[in-house]
C-alpha atoms as one frame of an Amber mdcrd trajectory, in Angstrom:
protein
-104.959 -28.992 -35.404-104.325 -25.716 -34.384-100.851 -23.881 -35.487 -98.490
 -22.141 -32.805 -96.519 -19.776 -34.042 -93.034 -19.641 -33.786 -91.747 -18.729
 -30.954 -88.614 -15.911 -31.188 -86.191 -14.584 -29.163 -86.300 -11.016 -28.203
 -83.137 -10.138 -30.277 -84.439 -11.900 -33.717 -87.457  -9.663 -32.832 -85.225
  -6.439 -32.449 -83.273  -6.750 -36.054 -86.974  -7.699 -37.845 -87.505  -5.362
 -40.472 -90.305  -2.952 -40.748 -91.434  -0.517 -44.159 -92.790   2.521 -43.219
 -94.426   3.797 -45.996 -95.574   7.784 -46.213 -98.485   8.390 -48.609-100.135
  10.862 -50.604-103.957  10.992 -49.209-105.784  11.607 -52.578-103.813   9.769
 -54.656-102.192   6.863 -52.324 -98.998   7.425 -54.561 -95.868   6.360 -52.442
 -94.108  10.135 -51.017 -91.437   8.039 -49.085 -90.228   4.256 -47.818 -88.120
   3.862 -45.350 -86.789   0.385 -43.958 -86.690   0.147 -40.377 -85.615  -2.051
 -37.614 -86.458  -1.797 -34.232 -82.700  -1.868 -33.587 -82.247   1.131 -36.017
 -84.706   3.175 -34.516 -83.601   2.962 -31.238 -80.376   3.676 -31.893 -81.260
   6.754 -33.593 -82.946   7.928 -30.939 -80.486   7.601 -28.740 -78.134   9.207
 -30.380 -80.038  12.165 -31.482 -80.629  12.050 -27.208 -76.828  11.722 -26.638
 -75.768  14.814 -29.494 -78.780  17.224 -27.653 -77.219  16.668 -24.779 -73.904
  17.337 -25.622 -74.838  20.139 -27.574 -76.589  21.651 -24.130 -74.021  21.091
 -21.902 -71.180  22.335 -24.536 -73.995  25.352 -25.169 -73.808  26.328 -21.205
 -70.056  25.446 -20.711 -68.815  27.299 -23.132 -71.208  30.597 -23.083 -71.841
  33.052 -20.505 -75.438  31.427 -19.731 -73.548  29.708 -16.681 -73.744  32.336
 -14.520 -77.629  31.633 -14.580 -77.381  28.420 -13.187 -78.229  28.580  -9.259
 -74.980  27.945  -7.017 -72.583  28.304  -9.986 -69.939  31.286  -8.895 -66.447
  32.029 -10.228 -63.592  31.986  -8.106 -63.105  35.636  -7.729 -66.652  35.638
  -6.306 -66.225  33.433  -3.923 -63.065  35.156  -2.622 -64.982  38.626  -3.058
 -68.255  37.368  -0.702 -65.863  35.659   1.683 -64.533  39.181   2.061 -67.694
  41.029   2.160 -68.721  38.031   5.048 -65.786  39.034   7.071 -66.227  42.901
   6.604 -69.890  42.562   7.808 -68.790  40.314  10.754 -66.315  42.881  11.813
 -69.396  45.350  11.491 -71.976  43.598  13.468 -69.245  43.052  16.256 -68.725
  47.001  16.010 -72.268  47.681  16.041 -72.435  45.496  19.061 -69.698  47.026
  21.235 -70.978  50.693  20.571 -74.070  50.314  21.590 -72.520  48.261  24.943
 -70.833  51.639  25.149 -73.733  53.918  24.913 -75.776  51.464  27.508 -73.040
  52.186  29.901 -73.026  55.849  29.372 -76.398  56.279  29.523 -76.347  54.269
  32.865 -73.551  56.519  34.366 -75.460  60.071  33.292 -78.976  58.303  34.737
 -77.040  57.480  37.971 -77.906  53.866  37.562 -74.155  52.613  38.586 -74.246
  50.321  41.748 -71.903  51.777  44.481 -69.803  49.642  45.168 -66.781  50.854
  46.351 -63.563  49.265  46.848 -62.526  49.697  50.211 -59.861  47.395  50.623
 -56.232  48.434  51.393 -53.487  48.504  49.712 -50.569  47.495  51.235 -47.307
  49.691  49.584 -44.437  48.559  50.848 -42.125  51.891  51.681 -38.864  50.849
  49.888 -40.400  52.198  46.954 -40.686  55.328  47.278 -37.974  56.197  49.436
 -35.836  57.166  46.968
């Protein structure tokens, strides 16, 4: 008859305990033992994970190495390149109407100005003027 072994459920199997043994090489003398459990090492692991991460974000929070992250921008520099938005706005519009200008003024001295005259009249009535 053939044995089965036992079969155990996943949480039994996460508290077993393990020896991890580090040895000398030439001499197989014992350096250090340490008694492990799955359990154990995962939770170390997580929270050496967890304290990195704290210690990252705290490092970046609290530190000037912000300002290198992409998109990150004080308040005063927000207000300072809505202002510099508006003041090249106001610019391009500027820009825009001068040269409209100059078109038109180099149209007039080129003689390029359609003729058309207004040749309606005006009706002023006389009271006016009589006085």
């Amino acid at each position: 008859m053939s044995v089965k072994p036992e079969k155990t459920s996943p949480l039994k199997r996460f508290r077993n305990r393990y020896r991890l043994v580090v040895m000398n090489d030439d001499t197989y003398e014992e350096v250090v033992t340490f008694k492990l459990s799955r359990m154990s090492v995962y939770v170390t692991l997580s929270t050496i994970f967890v304290v990195l991460v704290g210690l990252t974000v705290a490092l970046i929070v609290f530190t000037p190495l912000k300002v290198y992250i992409p998109g990150y921008d004080t308040y005063g520099q927000v207000r300072e390149n809505r202002e510099m938005k508006y003041t090249v706005d106001s610019l391009n519009n500027e820009v825009r109407n001068q040269a409209q200008f100059i078109e038109g003024l180099q149209k007039v001295l080129r003689g390029d100005v359609p003729q058309n005259l207004d040749t309606t009249k005006i009706e002023v009535p006389k009271d006016e003027f009589d006085n």
